[in-house]
C-alpha positions as CSV (number, residue, x, y, z in Angstrom):
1,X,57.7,0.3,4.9
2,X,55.5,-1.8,3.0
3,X,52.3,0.4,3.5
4,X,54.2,3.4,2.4
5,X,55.3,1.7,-0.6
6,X,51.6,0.5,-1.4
7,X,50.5,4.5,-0.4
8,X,52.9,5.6,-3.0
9,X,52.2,2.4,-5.3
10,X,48.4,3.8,-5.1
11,X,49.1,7.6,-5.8
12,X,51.1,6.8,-9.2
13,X,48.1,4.6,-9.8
14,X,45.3,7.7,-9.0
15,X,48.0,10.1,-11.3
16,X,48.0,7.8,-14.4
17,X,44.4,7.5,-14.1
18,X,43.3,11.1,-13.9
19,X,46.1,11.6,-16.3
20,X,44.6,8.9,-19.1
21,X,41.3,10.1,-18.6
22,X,42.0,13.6,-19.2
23,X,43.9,12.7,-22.8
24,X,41.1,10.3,-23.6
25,X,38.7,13.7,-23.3
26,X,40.7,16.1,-24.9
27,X,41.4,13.5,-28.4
28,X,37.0,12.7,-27.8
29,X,36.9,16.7,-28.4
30,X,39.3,16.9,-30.9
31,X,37.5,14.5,-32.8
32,X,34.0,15.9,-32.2
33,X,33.2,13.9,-29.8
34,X,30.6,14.9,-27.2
35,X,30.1,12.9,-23.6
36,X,27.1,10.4,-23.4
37,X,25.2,12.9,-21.1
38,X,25.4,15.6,-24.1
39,X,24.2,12.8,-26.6
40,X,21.4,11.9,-24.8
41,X,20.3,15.6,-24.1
42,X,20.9,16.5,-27.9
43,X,18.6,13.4,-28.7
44,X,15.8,14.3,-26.3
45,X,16.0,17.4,-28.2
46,X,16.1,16.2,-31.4
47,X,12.8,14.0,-30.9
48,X,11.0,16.8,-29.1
49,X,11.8,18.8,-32.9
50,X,10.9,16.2,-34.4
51,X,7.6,16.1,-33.1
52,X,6.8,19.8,-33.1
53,X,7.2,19.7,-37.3
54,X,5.3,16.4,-37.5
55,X,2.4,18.6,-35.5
56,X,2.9,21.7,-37.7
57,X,2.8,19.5,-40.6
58,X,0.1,18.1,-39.4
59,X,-1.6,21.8,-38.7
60,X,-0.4,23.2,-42.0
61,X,-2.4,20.6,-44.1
62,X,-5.2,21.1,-41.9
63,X,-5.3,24.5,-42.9
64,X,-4.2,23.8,-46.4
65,X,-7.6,21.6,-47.0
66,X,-9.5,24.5,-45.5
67,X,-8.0,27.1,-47.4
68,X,-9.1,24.8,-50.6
69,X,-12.8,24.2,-49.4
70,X,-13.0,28.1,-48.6
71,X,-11.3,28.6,-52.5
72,X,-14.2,26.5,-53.9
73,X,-17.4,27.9,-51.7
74,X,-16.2,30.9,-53.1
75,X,-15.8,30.3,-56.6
76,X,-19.4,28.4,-56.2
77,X,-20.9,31.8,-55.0
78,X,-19.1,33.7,-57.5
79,X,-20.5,31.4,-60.4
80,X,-24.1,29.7,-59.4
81,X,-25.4,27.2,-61.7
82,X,-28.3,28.3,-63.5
């Protein structure tokens, strides 16, 4: 009798669990909230972003400075100092 009571005790115990758990999810995604496994993905993505337009920064100067040397080489051909 005992063991059936602490069977049952255990099952109401399981079903409040499960139960609380799924409210605690559905108010996290009502209020925007995302699991930790989503966060962590989203900021691996994020950093990866972050250094791709660090890079093309990077690149566009790069090509910015040439496209200035190239402007004046020209403009010293065009015009020669006599």
């Amino acid at each position: 009798m005992k063991n059936q009571w602490l069977n049952s005790l255990e099952l109401v115990r399981q079903d409040i669990q499960k139960n609380v758990s799924v409210l605690a999810r559905d108010m996290a995604a009502r209020m925007g909230m995302v699991e930790r496994e989503e966060f962590e993905i989203q900021k691996r993505v994020l950093l990866r972003t972050r250094l791709q337009i660090t890079e093309l920064e990077e690149r566009l100067r790069e090509k910015e400075a040439e496209g200035l040397r190239q402007a004046q080489d020209r403009k010293k051909n065009d015009h020669p100092n006599f």
